[in-house]
C-alpha positions in Angstrom: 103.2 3.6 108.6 102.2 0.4 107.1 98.3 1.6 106.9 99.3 5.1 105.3 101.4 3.1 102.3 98.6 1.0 101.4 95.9 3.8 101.5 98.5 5.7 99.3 99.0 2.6 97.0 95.3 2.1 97.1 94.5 5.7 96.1 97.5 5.2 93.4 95.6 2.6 91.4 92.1 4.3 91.6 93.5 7.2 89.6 94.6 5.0 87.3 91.7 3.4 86.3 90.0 6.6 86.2 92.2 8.3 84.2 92.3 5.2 81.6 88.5 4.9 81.3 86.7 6.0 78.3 84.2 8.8 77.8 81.2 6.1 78.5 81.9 5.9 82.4 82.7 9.5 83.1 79.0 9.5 84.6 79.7 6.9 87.0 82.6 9.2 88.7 79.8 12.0 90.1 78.7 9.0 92.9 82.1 8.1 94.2 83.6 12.0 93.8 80.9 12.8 96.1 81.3 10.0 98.9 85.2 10.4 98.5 85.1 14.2 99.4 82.3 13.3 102.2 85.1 10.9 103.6 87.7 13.4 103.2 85.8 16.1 104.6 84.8 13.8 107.5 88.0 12.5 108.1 89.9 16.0 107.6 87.4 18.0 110.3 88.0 14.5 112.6 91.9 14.5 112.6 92.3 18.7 113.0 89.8 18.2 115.9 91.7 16.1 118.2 94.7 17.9 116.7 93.2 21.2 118.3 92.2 19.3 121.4 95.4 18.0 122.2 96.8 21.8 121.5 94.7 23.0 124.1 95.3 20.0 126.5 98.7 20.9 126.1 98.9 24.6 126.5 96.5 24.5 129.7 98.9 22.1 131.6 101.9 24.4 130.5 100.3 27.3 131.9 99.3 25.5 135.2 103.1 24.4 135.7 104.7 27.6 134.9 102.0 30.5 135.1 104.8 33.0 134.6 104.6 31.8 130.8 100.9 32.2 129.8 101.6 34.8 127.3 104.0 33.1 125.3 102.2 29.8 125.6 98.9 31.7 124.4 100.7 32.8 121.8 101.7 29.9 120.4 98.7 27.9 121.3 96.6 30.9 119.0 99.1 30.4 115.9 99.2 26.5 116.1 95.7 26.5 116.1 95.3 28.9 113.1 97.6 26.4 111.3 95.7 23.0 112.5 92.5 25.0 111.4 94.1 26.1 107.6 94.5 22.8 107.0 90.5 22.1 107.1 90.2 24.6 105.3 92.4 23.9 102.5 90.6 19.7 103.0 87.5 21.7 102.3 88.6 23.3 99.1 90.1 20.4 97.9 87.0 18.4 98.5 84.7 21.0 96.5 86.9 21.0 94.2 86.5 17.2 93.7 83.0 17.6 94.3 82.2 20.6 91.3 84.5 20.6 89.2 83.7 17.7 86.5 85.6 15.1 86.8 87.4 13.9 83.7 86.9 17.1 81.8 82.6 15.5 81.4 
């Protein structure tokens, strides 16, 4: 919890200072846009990976303890991991977003 609210008070103050810089450091932004959305990216993919894993972990120990309930457990293993999986993709939008779109209207 504690590690979350200073990575969200550490993001809170970049923005600031690059929304309040002038026209003349726009340029710099393209370097740090680009290793921010690699980090994202990394980190997104990284996270819904052992999100998925731990799905499946799950699911496969359900259905050995209660075969009777495969189908329903499938079921819901299938839509929890279309879920896990939309959110990389929406990470990855976001992060080519950040990545193509010029930052600070340049």
């Amino acid at each position: 919890m504690r590690k979350s609210l200073l990575m969200a008070l550490a993001m809170v103050l970049c923005a600031s200072a690059a929304f309040a810089s002038d026209g003349a450091a726009v340029a710099a932004v393209g370097p740090v846009a680009a290793w921010a959305t690699a980090m994202g990216m990394g980190l997104a993919a990284g996270l819904c990976g052992i999100a998925q894993g731990l799905g499946l972990k799950a699911a496969c120990e359900g259905t050995a303890r209660n075969p009777e309930a495969g189908g329903k457990i499938t079921v819901t293993l299938i839509l929890g991991l279309a879920f896990i999986e939309s959110l990389a993709i929406y990470a990855l939008v976001v992060n080519l977003i950040l990545l193509f779109v010029k930052p600070l209207g340049a």
